[in-house]
C-alpha positions in Angstrom: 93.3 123.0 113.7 95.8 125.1 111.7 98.5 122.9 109.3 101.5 123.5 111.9 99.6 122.5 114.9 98.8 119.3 113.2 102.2 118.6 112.1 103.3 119.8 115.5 101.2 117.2 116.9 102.3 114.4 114.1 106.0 114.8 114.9 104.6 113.8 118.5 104.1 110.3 117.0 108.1 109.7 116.2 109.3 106.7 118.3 106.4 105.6 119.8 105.0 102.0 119.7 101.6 102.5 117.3 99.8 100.0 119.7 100.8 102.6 122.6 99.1 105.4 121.1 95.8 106.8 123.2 92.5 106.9 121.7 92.6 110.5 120.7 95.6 110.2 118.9 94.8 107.2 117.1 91.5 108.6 116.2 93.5 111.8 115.2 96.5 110.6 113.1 94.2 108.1 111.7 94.7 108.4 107.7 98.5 109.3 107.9 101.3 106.7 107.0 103.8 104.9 109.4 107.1 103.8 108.5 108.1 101.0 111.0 111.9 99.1 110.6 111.1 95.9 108.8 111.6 92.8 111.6 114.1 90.7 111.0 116.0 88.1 113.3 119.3 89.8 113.2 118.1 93.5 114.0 115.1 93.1 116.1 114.1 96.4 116.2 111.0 97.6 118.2 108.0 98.2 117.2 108.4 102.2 117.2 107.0 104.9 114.6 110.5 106.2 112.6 108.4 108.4 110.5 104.5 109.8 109.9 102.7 111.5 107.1 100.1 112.3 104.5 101.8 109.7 102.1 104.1 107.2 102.1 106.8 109.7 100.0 106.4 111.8 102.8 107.5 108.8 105.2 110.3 108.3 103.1 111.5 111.7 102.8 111.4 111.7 106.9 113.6 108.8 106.6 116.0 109.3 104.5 116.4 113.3 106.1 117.5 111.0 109.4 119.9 109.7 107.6 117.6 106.8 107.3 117.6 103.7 104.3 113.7 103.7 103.6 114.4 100.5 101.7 114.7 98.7 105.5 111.0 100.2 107.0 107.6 98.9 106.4 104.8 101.7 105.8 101.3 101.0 107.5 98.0 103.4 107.1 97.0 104.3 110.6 93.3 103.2 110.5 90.6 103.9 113.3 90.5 102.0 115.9 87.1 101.0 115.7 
């Protein structure tokens, strides 16, 4: 699959619960980092993917390009499902 396709695909990801995501894409984005709002009491957020990459920098380079504060997400490795 060619680079863009794949990132094509990645952006795909953005605001979606990770639990939500099918087999093929979890077997697919597998390996790439999530950045997910850290829970806390006063926020709530849900559980939704704010940003996805290669590396956690790229997570936080996604985030902070939405006018996001990277400092307020958690970043999870997407892992097989089996």
């Amino acid at each position: 699959m060619p680079a863009a396709a794949a990132a094509r695909d990645l952006r795909r990801a953005i605001g979606r619960d990770p639990d939500r995501l099918t087999l093929q894409e979890s077997v697919a984005w597998a390996g790439n980092y999530i950045a997910m709002e850290i829970y806390s009491p006063e926020t709530a957020p849900l559980r939704r993917i704010a940003a996805i990459g290669a590396s956690v920098q790229e997570c936080m380079r996604q985030l902070s390009e939405q006018g996001l504060d990277p400092a307020r997400y958690e970043f999870s490795l997407l892992r097989l499902p089996y």
